[in-house]
Steps between C-alpha positions, in 0.01 A plus 500: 500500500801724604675446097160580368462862712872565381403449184224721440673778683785509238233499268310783664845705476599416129103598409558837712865524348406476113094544595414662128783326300368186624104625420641650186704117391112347581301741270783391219481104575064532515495749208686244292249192516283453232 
């Protein structure tokens, strides 16, 4: 349970860190499907 709070705390940080390049790189990757 510990590895799994870790985890999503890093990923909490990178999402704060890079918050619109990351919302930005989603738009791209879900604009491209057909």
């Amino acid at each position: 349970m510990d590895e799994v709070l870790v985890m999503l705390a890093q990923v909490r940080q990178e999402l704060y860190a890079r918050k619109f390049h990351a919302l930005f790189d989603f738009h791209v990757v879900y604009g491209q499907k057909p």
